[in-house]
GUKETOR-372026 format. One record per residue (C-alpha): residue number from 1; residue in one letter; x, y, z. Coordinates in pm, 1 decimal. Example, Ala and Ser with C-alpha at 12.3 -4.5 7.8 and 13.67 -1.06 7.14 Angstrom:
BEGIN
(1 a (1230.0 -450.0 780.0))
(2 s (1367.0 -106.0 714.0))
# end
This chain:
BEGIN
(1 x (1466.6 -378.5 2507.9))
(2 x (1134.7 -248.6 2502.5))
(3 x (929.4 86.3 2678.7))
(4 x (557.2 191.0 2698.2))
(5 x (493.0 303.6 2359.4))
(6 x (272.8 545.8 2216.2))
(7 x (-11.0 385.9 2030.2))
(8 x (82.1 372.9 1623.3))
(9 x (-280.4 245.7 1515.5))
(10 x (-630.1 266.0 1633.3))
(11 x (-565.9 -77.6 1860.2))
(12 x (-63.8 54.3 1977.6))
(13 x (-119.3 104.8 1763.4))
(14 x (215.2 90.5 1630.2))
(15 x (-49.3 31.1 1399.6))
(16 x (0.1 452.4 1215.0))
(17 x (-270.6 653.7 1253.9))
(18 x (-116.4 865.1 933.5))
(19 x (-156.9 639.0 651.9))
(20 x (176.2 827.8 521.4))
(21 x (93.8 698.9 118.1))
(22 x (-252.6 871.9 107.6))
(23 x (-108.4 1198.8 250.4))
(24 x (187.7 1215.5 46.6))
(25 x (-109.7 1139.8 -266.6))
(26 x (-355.8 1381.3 -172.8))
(27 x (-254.2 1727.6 -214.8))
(28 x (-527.9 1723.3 -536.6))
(29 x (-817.9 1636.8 -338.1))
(30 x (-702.6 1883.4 -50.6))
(31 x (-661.7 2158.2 -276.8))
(32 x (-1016.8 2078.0 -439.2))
(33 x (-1222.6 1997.4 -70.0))
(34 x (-1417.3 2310.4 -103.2))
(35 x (-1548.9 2271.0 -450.6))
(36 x (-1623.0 1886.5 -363.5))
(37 x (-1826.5 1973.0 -89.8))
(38 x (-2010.0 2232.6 -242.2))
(39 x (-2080.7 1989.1 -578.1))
(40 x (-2489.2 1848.1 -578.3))
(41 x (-2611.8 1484.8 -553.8))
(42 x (-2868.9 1389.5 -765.9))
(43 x (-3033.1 1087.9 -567.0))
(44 x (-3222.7 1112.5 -268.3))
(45 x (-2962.0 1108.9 65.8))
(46 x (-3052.2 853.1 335.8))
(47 x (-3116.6 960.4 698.2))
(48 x (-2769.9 760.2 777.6))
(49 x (-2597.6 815.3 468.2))
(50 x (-2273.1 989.2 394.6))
(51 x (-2143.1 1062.9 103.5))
(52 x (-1745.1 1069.5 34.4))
(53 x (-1576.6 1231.2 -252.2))
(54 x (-1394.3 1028.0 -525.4))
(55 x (-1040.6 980.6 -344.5))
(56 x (-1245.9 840.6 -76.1))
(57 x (-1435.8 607.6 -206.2))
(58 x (-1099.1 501.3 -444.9))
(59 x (-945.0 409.7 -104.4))
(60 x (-1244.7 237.2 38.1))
(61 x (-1269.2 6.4 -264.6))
(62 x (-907.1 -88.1 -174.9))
(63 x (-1004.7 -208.1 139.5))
(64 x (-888.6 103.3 342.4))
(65 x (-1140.0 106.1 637.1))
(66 x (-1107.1 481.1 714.2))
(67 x (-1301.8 820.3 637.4))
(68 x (-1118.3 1152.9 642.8))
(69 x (-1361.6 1415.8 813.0))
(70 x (-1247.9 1643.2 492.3))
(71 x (-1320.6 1346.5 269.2))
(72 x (-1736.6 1414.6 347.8))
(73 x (-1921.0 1604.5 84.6))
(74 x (-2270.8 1530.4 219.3))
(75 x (-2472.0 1370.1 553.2))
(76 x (-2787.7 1224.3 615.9))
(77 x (-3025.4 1427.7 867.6))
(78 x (-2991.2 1142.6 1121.6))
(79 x (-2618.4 1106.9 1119.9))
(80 x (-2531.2 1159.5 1482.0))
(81 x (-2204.0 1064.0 1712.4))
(82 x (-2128.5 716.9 1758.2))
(83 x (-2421.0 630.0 1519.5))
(84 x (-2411.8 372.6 1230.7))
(85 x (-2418.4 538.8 890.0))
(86 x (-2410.5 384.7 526.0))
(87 x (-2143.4 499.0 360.3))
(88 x (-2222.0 617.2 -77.3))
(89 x (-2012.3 802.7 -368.9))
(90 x (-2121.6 1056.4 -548.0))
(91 x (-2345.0 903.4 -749.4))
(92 x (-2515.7 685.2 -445.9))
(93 x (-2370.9 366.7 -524.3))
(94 x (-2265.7 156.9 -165.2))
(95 x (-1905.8 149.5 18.2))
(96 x (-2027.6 -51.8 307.6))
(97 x (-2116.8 88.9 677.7))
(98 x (-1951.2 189.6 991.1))
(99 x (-1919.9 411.6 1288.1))
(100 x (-1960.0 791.3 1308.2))
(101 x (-1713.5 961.3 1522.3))
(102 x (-1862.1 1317.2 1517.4))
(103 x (-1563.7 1495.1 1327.7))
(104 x (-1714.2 1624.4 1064.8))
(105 x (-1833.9 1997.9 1077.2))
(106 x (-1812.6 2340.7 871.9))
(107 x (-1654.5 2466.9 1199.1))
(108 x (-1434.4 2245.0 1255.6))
(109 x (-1315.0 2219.6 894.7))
(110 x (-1248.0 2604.3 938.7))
(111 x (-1085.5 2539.7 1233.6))
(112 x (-848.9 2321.8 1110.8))
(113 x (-822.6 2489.9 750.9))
(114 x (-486.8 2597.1 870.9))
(115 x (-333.2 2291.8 936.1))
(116 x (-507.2 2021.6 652.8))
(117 x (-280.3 1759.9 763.3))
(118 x (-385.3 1752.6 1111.7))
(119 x (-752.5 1738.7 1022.9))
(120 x (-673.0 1496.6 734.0))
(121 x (-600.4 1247.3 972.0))
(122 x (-900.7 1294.1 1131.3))
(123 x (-1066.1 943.7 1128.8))
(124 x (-1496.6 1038.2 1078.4))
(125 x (-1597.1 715.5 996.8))
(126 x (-1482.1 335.3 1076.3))
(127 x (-1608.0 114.5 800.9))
(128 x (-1683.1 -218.9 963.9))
(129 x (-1917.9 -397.8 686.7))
(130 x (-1911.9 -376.5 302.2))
(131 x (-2239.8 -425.1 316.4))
(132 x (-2509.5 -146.4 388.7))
(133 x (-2619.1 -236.3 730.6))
(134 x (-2483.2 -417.6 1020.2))
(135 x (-2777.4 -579.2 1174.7))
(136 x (-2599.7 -824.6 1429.1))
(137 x (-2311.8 -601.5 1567.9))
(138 x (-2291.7 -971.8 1823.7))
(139 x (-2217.0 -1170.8 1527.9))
(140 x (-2003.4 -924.6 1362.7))
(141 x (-1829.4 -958.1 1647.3))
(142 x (-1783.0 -1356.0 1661.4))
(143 x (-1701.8 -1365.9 1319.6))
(144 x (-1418.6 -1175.3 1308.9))
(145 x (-1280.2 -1286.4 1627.0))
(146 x (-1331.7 -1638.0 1513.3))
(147 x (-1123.3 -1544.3 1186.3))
(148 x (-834.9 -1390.0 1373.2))
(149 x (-795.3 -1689.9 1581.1))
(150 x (-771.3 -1921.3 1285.3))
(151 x (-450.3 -1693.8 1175.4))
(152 x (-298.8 -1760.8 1546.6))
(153 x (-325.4 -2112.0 1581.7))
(154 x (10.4 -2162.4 1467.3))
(155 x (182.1 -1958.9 1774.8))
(156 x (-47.0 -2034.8 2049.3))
(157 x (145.9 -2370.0 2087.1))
(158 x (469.3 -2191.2 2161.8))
(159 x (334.0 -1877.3 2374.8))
(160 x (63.0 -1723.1 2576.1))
(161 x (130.3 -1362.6 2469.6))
(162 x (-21.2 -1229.5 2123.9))
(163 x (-199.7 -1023.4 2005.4))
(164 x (-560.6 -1142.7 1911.0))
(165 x (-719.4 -833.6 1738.3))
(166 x (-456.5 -626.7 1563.1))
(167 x (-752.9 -338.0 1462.3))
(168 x (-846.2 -274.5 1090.2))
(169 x (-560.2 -500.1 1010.2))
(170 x (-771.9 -799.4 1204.0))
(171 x (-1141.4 -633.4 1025.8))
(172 x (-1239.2 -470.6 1347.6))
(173 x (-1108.7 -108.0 1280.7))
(174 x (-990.4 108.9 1637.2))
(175 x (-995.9 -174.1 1846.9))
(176 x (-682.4 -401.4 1989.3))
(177 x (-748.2 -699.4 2200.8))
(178 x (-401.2 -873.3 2361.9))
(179 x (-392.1 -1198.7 2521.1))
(180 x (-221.2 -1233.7 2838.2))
(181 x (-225.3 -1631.2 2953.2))
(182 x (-600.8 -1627.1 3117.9))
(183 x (-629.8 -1242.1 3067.8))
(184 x (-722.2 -993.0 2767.2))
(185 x (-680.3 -662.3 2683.6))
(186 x (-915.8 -441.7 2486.0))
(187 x (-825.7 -125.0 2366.0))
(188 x (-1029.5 104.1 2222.9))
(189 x (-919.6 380.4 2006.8))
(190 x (-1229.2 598.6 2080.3))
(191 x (-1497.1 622.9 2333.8))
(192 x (-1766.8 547.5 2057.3))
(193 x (-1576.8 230.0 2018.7))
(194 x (-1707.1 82.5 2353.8))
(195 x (-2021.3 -21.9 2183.9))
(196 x (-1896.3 -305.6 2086.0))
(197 x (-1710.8 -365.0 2418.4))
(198 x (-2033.0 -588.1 2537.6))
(199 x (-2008.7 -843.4 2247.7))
(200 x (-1674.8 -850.8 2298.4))
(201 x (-1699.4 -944.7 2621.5))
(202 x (-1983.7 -1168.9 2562.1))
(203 x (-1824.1 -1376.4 2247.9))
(204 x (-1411.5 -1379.6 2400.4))
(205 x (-1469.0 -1581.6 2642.3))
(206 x (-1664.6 -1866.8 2466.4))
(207 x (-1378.0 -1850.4 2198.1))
(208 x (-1136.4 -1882.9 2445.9))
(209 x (-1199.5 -2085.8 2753.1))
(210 x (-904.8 -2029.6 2932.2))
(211 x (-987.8 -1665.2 2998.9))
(212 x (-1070.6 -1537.1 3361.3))
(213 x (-1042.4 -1140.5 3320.1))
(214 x (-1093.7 -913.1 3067.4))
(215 x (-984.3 -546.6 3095.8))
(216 x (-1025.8 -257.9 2916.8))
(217 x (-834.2 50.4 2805.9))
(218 x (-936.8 335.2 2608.9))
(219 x (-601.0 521.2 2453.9))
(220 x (-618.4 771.1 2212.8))
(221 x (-416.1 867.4 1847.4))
(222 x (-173.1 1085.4 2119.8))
(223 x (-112.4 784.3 2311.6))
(224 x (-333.2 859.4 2657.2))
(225 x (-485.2 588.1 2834.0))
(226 x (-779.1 581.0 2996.3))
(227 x (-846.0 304.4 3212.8))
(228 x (-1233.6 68.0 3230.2))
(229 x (-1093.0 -146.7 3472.5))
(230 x (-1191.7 -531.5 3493.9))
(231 x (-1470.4 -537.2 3192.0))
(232 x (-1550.4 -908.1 3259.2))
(233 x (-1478.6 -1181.3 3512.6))
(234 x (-1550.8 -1509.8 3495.1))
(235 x (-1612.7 -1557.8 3863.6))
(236 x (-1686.8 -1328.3 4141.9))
(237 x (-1326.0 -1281.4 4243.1))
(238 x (-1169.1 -990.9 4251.2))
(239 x (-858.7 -921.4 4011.2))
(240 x (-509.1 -983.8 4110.8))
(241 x (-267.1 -680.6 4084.3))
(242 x (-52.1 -915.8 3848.9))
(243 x (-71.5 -1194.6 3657.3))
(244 x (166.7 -1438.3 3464.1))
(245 x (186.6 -1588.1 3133.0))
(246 x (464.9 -1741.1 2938.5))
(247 x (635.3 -1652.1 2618.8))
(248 x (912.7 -1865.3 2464.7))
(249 x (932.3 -2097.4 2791.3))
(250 x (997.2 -1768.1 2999.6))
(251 x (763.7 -1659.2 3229.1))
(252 x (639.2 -1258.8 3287.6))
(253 x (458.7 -1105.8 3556.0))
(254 x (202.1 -919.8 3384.1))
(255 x (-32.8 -601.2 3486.9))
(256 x (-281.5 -581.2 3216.4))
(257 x (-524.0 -337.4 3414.4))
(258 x (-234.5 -88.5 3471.6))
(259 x (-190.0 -47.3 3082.4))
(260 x (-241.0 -168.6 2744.6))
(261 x (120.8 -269.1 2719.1))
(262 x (111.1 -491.5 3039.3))
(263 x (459.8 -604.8 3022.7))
(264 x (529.1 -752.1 2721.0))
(265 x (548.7 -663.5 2360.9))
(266 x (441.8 -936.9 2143.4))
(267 x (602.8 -744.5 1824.6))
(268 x (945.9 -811.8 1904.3))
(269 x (880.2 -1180.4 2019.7))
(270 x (998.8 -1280.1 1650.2))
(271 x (1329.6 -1171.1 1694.6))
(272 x (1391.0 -1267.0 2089.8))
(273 x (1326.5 -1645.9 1930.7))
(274 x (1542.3 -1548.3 1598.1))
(275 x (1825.2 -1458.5 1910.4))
(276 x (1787.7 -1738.8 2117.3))
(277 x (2124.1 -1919.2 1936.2))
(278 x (2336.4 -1627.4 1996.8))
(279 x (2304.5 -1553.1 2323.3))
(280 x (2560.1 -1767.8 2488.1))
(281 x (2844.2 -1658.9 2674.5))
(282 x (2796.0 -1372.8 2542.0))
(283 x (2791.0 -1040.3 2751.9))
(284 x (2510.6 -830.7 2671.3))
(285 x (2394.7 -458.2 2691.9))
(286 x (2003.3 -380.2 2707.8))
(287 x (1863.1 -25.3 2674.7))
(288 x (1542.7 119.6 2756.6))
(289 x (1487.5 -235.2 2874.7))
(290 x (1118.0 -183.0 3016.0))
(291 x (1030.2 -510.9 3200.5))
(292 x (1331.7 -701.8 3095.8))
(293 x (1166.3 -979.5 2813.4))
(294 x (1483.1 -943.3 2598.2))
(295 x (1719.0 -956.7 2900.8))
(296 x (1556.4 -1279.3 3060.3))
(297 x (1547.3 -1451.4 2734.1))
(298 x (1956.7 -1391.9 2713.0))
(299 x (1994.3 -1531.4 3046.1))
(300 x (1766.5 -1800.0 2958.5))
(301 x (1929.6 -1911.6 2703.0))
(302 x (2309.5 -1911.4 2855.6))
(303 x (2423.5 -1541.6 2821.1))
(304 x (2749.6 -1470.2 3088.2))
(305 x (2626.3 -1106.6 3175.2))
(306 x (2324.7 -886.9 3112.9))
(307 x (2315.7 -548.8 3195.4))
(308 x (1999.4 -372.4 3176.6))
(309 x (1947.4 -3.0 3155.1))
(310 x (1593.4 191.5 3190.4))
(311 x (1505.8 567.7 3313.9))
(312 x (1213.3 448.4 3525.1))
(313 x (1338.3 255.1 3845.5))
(314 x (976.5 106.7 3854.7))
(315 x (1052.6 -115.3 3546.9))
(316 x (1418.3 -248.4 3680.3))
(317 x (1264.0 -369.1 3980.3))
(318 x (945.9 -517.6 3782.9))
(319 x (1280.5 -685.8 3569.8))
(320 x (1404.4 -840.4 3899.2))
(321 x (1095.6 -980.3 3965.8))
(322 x (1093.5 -1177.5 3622.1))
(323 x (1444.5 -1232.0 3720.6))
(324 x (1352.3 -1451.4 4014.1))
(325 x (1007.1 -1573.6 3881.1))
(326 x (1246.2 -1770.1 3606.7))
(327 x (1511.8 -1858.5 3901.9))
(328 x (1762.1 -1701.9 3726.6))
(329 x (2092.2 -1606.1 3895.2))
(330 x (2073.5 -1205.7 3960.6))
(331 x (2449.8 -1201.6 4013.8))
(332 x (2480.3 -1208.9 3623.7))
(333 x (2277.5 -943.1 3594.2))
(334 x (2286.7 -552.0 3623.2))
(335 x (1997.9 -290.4 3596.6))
(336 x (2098.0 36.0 3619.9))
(337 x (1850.6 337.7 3650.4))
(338 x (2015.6 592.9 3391.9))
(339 x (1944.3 796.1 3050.9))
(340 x (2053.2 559.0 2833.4))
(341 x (2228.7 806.9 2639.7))
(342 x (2477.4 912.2 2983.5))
(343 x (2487.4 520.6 3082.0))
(344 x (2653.6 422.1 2696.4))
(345 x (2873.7 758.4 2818.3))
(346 x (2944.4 647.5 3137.5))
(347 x (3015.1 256.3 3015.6))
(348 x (3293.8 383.1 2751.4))
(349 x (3447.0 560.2 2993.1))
(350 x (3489.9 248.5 3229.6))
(351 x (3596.2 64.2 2939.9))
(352 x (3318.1 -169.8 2972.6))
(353 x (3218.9 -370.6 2598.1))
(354 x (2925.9 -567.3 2515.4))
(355 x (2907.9 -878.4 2253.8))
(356 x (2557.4 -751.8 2174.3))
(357 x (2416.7 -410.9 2251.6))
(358 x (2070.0 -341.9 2176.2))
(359 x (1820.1 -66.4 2174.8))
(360 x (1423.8 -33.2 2086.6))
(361 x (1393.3 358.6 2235.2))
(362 x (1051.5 554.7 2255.7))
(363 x (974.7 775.5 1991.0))
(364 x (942.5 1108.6 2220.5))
(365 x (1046.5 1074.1 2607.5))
(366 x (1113.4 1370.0 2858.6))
(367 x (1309.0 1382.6 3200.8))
(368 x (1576.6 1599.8 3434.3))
(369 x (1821.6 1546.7 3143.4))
(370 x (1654.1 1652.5 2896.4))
(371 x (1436.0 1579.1 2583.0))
(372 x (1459.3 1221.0 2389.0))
(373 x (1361.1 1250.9 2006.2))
(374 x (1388.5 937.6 1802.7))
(375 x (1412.3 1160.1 1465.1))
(376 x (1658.8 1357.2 1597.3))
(377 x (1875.3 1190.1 1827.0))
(378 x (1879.1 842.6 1687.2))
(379 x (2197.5 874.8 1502.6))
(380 x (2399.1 1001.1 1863.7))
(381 x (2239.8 684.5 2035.0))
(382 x (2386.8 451.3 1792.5))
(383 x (2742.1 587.6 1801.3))
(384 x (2693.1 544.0 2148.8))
(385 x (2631.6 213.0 2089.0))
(386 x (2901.8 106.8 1894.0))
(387 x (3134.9 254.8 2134.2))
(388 x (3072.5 -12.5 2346.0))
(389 x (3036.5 -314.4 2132.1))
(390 x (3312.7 -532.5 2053.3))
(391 x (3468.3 -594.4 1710.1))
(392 x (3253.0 -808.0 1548.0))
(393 x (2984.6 -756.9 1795.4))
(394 x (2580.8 -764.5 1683.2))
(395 x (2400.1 -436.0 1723.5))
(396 x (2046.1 -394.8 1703.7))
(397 x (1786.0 -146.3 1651.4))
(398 x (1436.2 -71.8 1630.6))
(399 x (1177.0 220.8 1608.1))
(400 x (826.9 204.9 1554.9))
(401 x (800.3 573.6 1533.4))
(402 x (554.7 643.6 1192.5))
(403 x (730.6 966.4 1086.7))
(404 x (1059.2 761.7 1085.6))
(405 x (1108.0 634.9 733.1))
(406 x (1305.0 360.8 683.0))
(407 x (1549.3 536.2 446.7))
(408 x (1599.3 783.3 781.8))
(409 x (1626.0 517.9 999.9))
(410 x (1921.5 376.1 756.3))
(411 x (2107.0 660.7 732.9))
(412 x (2091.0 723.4 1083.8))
(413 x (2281.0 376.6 1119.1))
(414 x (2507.9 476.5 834.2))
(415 x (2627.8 826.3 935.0))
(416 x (2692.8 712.8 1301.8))
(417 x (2888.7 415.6 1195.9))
(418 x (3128.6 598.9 936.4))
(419 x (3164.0 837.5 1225.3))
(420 x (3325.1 567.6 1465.8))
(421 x (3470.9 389.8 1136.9))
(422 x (3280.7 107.7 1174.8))
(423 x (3156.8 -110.0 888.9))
(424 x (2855.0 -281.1 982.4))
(425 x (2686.1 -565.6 757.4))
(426 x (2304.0 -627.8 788.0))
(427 x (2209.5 -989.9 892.6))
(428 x (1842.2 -986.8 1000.3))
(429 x (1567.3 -763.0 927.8))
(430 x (1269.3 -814.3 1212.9))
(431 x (892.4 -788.1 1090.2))
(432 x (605.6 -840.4 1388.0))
(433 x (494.7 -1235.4 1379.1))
(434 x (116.2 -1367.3 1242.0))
(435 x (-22.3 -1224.5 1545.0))
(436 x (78.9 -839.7 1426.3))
(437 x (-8.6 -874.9 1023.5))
(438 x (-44.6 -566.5 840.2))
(439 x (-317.7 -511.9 556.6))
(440 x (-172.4 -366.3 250.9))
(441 x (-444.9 -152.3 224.5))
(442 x (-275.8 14.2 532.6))
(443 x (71.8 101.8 430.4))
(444 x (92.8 264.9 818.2))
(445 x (75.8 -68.6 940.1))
(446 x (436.5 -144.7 803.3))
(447 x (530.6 54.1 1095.8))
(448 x (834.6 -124.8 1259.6))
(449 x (1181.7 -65.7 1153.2))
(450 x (1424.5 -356.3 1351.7))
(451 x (1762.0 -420.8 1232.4))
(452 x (2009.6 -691.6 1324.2))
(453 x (2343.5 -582.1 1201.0))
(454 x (2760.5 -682.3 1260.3))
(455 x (3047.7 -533.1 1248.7))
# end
């Protein structure tokens, strides 16, 4: 259970880049942007400033570290790209500092005038300080990493894979930093972003003396990655291909340089623990498996059968490696190479049932049979699903698709199941673990739907 996923946040994210509450809030200040920008300041404009209008600046007293590119009434002669800018209402009173990405222009506004929305979630400014300068981005740096650290000790007893840095949610908006045993990932949301990359890199390691590699990934809000390589080494030696760390007592070859999502996903390793009672004897059913975490922790932990399902033949053979890397016994275990949607098909037709029968699917995914939508084609994958689990049986779901809602993803479960005349029963409702937290100034990071249900 588990696939590469399209970053949901500036760090992926899952966490949203559409902070869905603002949107749905803002049709007033989009309809007034014009008259906003054209309205005067009376107080001499900094060289660095910008000035945001009044929805702005409500949001950035909430703690929301973001500015809209349409949200910019006025900039300082000196603003520039990547540059550090102080961030003022109206009336020039201070809403802290941050980052300039560049999108804020009259042509581009008039580019985009046609689609608001698109340009609305535009990020032009990272706010990284309430203060009005930054003027040790090094100890900036330290502190927050230091402060993250302090929310993890509680997990780093039981596993070597979390997430360190979860972005704005961690106060270090845009950027991501995974922990991988002696290796980190850090994942930058922009290429202005990599400025802090050498404090990073400078300050990780004396936090965390394990670490022996540090790579680096740039991956933008439409989820391509762009690859630094090895950003830091502790000794001369070049980089292994893979690496291994352990999560939950099971051990995962990892290959953090390939991608941000190495192997793992520490979002879902809440619920493989809240499963660990329920796997025995049972025979289980794992789509769009990915590496195979969920399907070694069954076997782990005493499950008959496992079969393991995944479009990408690459992955199922990555799974037999974990396979054999936790001496587990392949002969209760199946991976087969298939659309998930023709292998539940194929399965029913066999008459083959599963105890449990579990799914976390991509939210967009192409191939030879077609196209995968999670908005429209959830509800066909989970009568799929249920025609293969037994009476009784546990089914379970996830999505961490942003323009999912969870009243959609509900009624996706609810029309499919009165369609097979099943009554299902919810028993467990997932949420990421310390390592994944989500500010409430950023709604967006609520992003994962996971449901445990029977029936």
């Amino acid at each position: 259970m588990g696939r590469s996923r399209k970053a949901k946040h500036h760090s992926d994210g899952k966490i949203g880049h559409k902070a869905s509450i603002r949107r749905k809030n803002s049709s007033k200040n989009i309809q007034h942007r014009n008259r906003l920008q054209k309205q005067q300041i009376e107080f001499s404009l900094p060289q660095d400033g910008v000035v945001v209008n009044a929805y702005s600046g409500e949001w950035l007293n909430k703690d929301f570290d973001w500015v809209y590119s349409n949200e910019i009434t006025h900039m300082g002669a000196a603003v520039h790209n990547g540059g550090w800018v102080q961030l003022l209402d109206a009336k020039g009173r201070g809403l802290g500092c941050g980052v300039y990405t560049g999108r804020h222009s009259q042509q581009a506004m008039e580019q985009h005038n046609a689609d608001v929305s698109a340009e609305r979630e535009r990020v032009a400014v990272y706010r990284f300080s309430r203060d009005q300068e930054v003027s040790d981005i090094q100890l900036l740096v330290k502190k927050r990493l230091l402060s993250a650290l302090r929310r993890r000790e509680q997990i780093r007893n039981s596993t070597q894979i979390y997430r360190l840095v979860h972005a704005e949610n961690d106060d270090l908006p845009g950027i991501r930093i995974d922990i991988w045993g002696a290796v980190a990932t850090v994942v930058f949301a922009e290429q202005i972003l990599l400025q802090f990359q050498e404090s990073i890199c400078t300050e990780l390691p004396l936090i965390l003396g394990e670490l022996e590699f540090i790579y680096g990934h740039i991956r933008s809000d439409a989820g391509q990655n762009q690859t630094l390589g090895c950003v830091w080494s502790r000794t001369n030696i070049e980089s292994p291909q893979r690496h291994v760390a352990q999560e939950l007592g099971c051990r995962f070859f990892l290959e953090p340089q390939r991608s941000p999502d190495a192997g793992v996903f520490c979002d879902m390793r809440g619920l493989r623990q809240w499963l660990q009672p329920y796997w025995k004897d049972k025979q289980i059913l794992n789509l769009f498996c990915f590496t195979g975490a969920f399907s070694v922790h069954a076997l782990s932990h005493g499950a008959e059968h496992v079969t393991s399902v995944d479009l990408s033949g690459s992955y199922l053979s990555w799974l037999d490696d974990n396979l054999e890397l936790n001496d587990l016994d392949k002969s209760q275990h199946e991976g087969i190479e298939s659309d998930a949607l023709k292998a539940l098909d194929r399965l029913r037709r066999k008459g083959q049932m599963f105890d449990v029968v579990l799914a976390d699917p991509p939210s967009f995914s192409h191939s030879s049979s077609g196209t995968w939508s999670v908005q429209n084609d959830l509800a066909r994958l989970v009568n799929g699903m249920l025609r293969v689990l037994k009476p009784n049986g546990m089914l379970i779901l996830a999505s961490n698709h942003g323009k999912l809602s969870p009243k959609q993803f509900s009624k996706a479960i609810l029309d499919a199941s009165r369609k097979v005349s099943r009554r299902l029963r919810l028993v467990y409702v997932h949420q990421p673990g310390p390592d994944v937290p989500a500010l409430l100034a950023f709604p967006s990071s609520r992003y994962l739907k996971c449901w445990v249900l029977q029936g």
